[in-house]
N, C-alpha and C positions, 0 to 999 in steps of 0.2 A: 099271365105266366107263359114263358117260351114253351116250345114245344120241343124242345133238347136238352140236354145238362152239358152238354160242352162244344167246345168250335167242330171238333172231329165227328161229332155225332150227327150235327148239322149236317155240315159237310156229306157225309155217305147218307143222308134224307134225303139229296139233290137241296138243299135251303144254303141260300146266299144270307148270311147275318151282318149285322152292320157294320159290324169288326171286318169283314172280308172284304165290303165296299171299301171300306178305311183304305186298307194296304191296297188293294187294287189301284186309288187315285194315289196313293203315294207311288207307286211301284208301274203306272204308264202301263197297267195290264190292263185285261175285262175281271171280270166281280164270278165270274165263269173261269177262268184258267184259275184265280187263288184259290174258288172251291173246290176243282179236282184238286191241285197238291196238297191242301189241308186234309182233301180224304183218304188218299194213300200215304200222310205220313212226311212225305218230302217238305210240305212246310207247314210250322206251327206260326199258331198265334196265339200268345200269351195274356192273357185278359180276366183274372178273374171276377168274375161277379159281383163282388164287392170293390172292386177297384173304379169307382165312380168316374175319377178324375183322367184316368188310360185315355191319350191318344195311342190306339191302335199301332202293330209292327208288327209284320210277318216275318220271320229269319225260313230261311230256307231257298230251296231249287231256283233260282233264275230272279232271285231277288236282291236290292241290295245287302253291301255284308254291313250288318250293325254291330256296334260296339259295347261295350258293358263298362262302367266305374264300378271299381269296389269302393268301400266306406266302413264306416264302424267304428264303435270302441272298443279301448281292451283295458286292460289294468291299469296298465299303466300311464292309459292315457285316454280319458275319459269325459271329454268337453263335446257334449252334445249338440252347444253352440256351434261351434267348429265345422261339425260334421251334415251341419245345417247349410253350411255358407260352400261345403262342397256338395250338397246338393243343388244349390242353387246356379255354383259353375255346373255344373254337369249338363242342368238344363240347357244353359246358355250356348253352351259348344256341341250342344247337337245330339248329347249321348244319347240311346234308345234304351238303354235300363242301367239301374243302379239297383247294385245288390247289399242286402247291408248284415256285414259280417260281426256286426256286436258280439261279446264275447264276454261281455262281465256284469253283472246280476241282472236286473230288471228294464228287458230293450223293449218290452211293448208297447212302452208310449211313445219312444219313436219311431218305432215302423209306424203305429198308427197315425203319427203325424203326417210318415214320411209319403205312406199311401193319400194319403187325402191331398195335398199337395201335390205330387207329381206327374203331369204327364207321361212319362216315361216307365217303362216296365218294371217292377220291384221284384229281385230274388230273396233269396234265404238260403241260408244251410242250417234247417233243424239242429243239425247233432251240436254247432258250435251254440248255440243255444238253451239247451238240455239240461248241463247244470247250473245254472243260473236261475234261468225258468224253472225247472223243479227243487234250485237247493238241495242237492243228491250231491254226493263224490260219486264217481264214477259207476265201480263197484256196487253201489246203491240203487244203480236205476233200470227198472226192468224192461222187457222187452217194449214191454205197455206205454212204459213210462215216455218213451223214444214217440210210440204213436201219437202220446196226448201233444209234445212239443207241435208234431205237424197239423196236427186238428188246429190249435192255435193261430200257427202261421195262414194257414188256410182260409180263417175265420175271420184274421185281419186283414186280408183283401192281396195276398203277396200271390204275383201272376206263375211265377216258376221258384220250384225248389232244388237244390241239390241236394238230389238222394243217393247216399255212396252203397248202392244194392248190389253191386257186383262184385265187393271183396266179399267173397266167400268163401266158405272151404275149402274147394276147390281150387279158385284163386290165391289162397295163403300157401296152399302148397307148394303150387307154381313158383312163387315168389320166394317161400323157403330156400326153395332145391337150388334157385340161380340166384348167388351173393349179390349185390349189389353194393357199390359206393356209399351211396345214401340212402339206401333203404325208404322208406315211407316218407315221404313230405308232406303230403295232402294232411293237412290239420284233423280235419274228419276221418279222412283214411285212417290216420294214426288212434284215432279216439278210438273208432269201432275197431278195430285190430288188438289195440289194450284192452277193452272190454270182452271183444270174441277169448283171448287169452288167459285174460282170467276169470271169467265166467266157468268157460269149457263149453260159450254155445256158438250155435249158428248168429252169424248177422241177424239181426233185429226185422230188419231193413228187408233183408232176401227172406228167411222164413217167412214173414208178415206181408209179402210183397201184393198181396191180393188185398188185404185191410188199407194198407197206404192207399191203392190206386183209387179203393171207395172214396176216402176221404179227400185226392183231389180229384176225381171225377166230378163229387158234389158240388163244389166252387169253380170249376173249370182249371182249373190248376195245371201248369204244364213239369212234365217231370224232367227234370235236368239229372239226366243216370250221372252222377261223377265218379270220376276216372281217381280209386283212391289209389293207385298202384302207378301216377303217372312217374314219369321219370325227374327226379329232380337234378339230376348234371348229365350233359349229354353221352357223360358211357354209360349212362343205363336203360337210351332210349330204345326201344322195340325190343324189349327183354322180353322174355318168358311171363313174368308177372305182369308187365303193363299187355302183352297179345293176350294173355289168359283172362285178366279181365275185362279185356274187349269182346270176345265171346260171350263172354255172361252177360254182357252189353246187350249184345244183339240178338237174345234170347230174351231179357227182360223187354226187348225194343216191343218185338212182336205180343209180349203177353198185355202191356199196358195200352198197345191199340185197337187189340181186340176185346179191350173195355172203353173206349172211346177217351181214352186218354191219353194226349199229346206227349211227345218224346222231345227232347234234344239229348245230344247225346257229347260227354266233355273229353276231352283229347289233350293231347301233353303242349307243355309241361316245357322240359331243357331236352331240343336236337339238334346233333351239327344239319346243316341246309340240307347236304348229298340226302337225308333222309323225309325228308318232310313230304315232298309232293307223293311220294310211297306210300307213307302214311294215312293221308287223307284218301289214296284210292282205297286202301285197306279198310276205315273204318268207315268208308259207304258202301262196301261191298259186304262188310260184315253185320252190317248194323242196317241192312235193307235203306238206304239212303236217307236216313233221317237224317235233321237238320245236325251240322256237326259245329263245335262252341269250346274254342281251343283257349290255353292260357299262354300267347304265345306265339308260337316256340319261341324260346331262350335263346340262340344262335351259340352263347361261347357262354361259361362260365365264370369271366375274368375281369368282370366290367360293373361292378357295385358301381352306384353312383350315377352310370348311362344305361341302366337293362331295361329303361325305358324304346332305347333305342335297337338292345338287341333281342327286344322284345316285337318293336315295327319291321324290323328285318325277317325276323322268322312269320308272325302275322301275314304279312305281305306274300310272302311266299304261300305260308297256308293255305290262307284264303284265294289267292290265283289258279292255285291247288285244287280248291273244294272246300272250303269250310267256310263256315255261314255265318260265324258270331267270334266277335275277337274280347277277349277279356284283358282291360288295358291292362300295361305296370307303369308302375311311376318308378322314376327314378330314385325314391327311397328301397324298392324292393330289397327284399335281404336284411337292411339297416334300421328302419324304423316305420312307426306309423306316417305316411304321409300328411306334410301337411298342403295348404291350400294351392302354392305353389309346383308342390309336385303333383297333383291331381290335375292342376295344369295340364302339364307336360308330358303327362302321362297321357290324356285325354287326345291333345292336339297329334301324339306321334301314333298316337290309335286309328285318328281319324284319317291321318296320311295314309297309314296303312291297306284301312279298308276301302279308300277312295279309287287308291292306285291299284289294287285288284279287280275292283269295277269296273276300270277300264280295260283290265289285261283279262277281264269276260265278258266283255264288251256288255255288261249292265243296261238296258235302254235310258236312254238322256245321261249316262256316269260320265261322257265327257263335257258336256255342255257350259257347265262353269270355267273348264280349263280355256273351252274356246272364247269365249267371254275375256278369259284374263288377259289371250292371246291377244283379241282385239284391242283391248285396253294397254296395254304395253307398247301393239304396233302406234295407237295415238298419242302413247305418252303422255294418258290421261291417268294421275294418280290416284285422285279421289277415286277412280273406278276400281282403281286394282286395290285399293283399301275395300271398298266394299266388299269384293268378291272374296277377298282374303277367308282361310281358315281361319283366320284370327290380325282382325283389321287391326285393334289397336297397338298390337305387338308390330306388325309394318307399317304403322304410320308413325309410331314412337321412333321406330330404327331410323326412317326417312330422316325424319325433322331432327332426329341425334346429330347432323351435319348437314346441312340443306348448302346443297350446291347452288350458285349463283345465276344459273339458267334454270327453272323448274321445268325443263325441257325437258332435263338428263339430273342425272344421281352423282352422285360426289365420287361414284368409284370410276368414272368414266370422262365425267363434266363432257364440254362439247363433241369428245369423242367419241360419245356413244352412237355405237354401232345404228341403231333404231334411227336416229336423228342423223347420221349423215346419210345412210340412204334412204331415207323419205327428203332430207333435200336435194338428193342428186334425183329421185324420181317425179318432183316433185316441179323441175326444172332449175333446182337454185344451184349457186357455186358454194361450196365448202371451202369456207376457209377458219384459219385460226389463229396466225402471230399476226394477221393486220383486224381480226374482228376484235373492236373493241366490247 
C-alpha cells in the first residue's frame, strides 16, 4: 500500500511517485522540479488509481500544453461503435485525454471499457450523467443523489471530473443583474442552475464541496472546477457572471488543496482576441496559478462548420497566453454530434494550436520536430517530411494527388522551386529550364 492517497500529498511528503518520473522524462525536466509544481498546485497529474492502463501527463507551469477530445453519446445518436473508433483516432494523434460526455441512459460499460484501453487521461461531467445513471427527472434528484453519480465515476478509474461548484448563489446573482445574449451554455451549468431554481437550494456541488473532495481524494481524482457561466458569444466574454464565478473558482481552488487534491481550473468559452491574453493572466492570478483548461476561445461567432479553426486561433493565443490544456472543437460544433472525420479535424487543429504555443514559450525540445522538417525540406527529402508530419497520410495523400515529374520539387513549383534552384546554385550547378530536358 503507498504511503499517500494522492499525487499532491506525495508531493508536499518530499516522495517523487512514478507518475512524476513519467512526465519528468516526457517533459525534459528532473523528477525534482514536477514534484515542487505538483506541491504547490501549478501542475497536476491526473491518474487515478484505478486507471491501470494511464501513460502519465502533467498539464500545468513550464510544461507542454495538452489537448483534450470530447466523445460521447446522446439521443440521438448513440453508436457506441463509433465512439470506439474515435477513441482510437484520438490515441493515434497524440491526444493526452478523452473526456466522455455520454448523456443518455446506461454509459458505464463504456467508460469501463474506455478506462481499461486508454492510455491517455479519462474525464467526466458527473451532472451530464445523473439522470441516466439514476433514472431521476431532474427535479427528482437530491443533493445525494448528485454525490452517488461521482462516487461512481471515481470508482471506474476516470482521472479528472468536471465539477460546476462555482455557480452559486452568489454567482447566479452576478449573472442575474448583468443580461446576457446567451445566457448559460455550459450543459451542466444549465442543469445545476434549473435545479438550484426549482429546488430553491444551494448547488449540490458548493454546499457538499467537502464530501466531493473525499470522494476524489480516495481515488486521486483531479477536480476540473468548470466554468458553468462561461461565455457563449463573444459579447458576453468577461461579464459580471463569468469574473464572479472565477472567484468562487479560486476560493474552491485553495480549499480542494488543502485536502491534497489536485485542481485544474476551466475557462471560456467565445472571446474576441483583444481579450484573451487578459484573461489568462486574470484567471492565474485569481485562481493562485493552477493549471488553466480553456474551451477554446471561439474567436468570432460566425463560422459553423470551421469553429474548429476559430477554435485553433483563439487556443493558440490562450495558451501563448498561459493556459495549460486546450479542449478541441470539431468542426461539427454548434451542428451535430461529430462524426469520425470531424474528430479528425478537430484533433489535428488542436494539436497545431498547442504545438505553436510551445514554441511561442519556448517549451524545452517544442521546436525540434519543426527543425527536423526544416532539414528535411532544405534536402527535399519527402519520406522525411511525411514522417515528421502532424498527420503523414494526409501529406503524403495530397503529394501523390499530382506527383510532379522531378520528385525533386511538388507540382506547385516543379523545377522552380525555390529549395532546388538554390542548392544547385550552392551546390555549383547551372540552373536551367527551356533546354533541360
Amino acid at each position: 500500500m503507498r504511503e499517500y492517497k494522492t499525487q499532491m500529498e506525495a508531493a508536499k511528503k518530499g516522495i517523487i511517485t512514478p507518475e512524476m518520473e513519467v512526465v519528468a522524462k516526457k517533459e525534459y525536466l528532473d523528477a525534482e522540479t514536477v514534484r515542487e509544481r505538483v506541491a504547490c498546485g501549478s501542475v497536476c497529474i491526473p491518474a487515478n488509481v484505478n486507471h491501470t492502463a494511464l501513460s502519465a501527463e502533467g498539464i500545468g507551469e513550464g510544461l507542454r500544453t495538452k489537448i483534450n477530445v470530447n466523445l460521447g453519446i446522446s439521443g440521438d445518436a448513440n453508436d457506441y461503435a463509433l465512439e470506439m473508433q474515435k477513441v482510437d483516432m484520438s490515441i493515434k494523434f497524440g491526444a493526452e485525454a478523452i473526456m466522455d460526455l455520454s448523456n443518455y441512459g446506461k454509459t458505464n460499460t463504456f467508460r469501463k471499457e474506455l478506462v481499461a484501453k486508454s492510455p491517455a487521461m479519462i474525464g467526466t461531467v458527473p451532472m451530464y450523467d445523473a439522470i441516466g445513471y439514476l433514472d431521476k427527472d431532474l427535479l427528482e434528484i437530491s443533493a445525494q443523489d448528485f454525490l452517488k453519480v461521482v462516487r461512481a465515476h471515481a470508482e471506474e478509474g476516470v482521472d479528472f471530473m468536471t465539477i460546476h461548484a462555482g455557480i452559486n448563489r452568489r454567482a447566479v446573482e452576478a449573472f442575474r443583474r448583468d443580461p446576457r445574449k446567451m445566457n448559460i451554455v455550459s450543459r451542466g451549468g444549465s442543469l445545476l442552475f434549473a435545479w438550484m431554481m426549482m429546488t430553491g437550494n444551494e448547488n449540490p456541488f458548493y454546499e457538499y464541496y467537502d464530501d466531493v473532495l473525499e470522494i476524489l481524494r480516495e481515488y486521486d481524482v483531479t477536480i476540473s472546477l468548470g466554468d458553468a457561466l462561461r461565455p457563449g458569444c463573444i459579447d458576453d466574454s468577461t461579464d459580471a457572471g463569468q469574473v464572479a464565478e472565477l472567484i468562487e473558482l479560486g476560493a474552491l481552488t485553495e480549499r480542494a488543496w488543502a485536502k491534497d487534491v489536485q485542481v485544474m481550473v476551466e475557462g471560456p468559452g467565445h472571446m474576441a482576441m483583444n481579450e484573451i491574453a487578459a484573461n489568462m493572466a486574470l484567471q492565474k492570478r485569481i485562481c493562485h496559478n493552477a493549471p488553466f483548461y480553456v474551451l477554446g476561445p471561439l474567436v468570432t461567432d460566425i463560422a459553423p462548420g470551421y469553429d474548429h479553426i476559430t477554435s485553433a486561433i483563439g487556443g493558440a493565443i490562450a495558451a501563448a497566453s498561459g493556459a495549460d490544456f486546450l479542449c478541441y472543437v470539431t468542426p461539427a460544433e454548434h451542428l451535430r454530434l461529430p462524426d469520425l472525420s470531424d474528430v479528425k479535424e478537430g484533433i489535428i487543429a488542436s494539436k497545431i494550436a498547442a504545438h505553436a504555443a510551445d514554441i511561442a514559450k519556448g517549451v524545452p525540445h517544442s521546436r525540434d520536430r519543426d527543425n527536423e522538417m526544416a532539414a528535411a525540406r532544405h534536402a527535399v527529402d519527402w519520406d522525411k517530411m511525411f514522417e515528421i508530419a502532424i498527420d503523414p497520410e494526409k501529406a503524403r495523400a495530397y503529394f501523390e494527388s499530382c506527383p510532379p515529374a522531378d520528385r525533386h520539387t511538388c507540382s506547385m513549383c516543379g523545377k522552380m522551386c525555390a529549395v532546388r534552384t538554390t542548392n544547385m546554385i550552392l551546390e555549383g550547378k547551372e540552373v536551367k529550364f527551356c533546354s533541360e530536358k
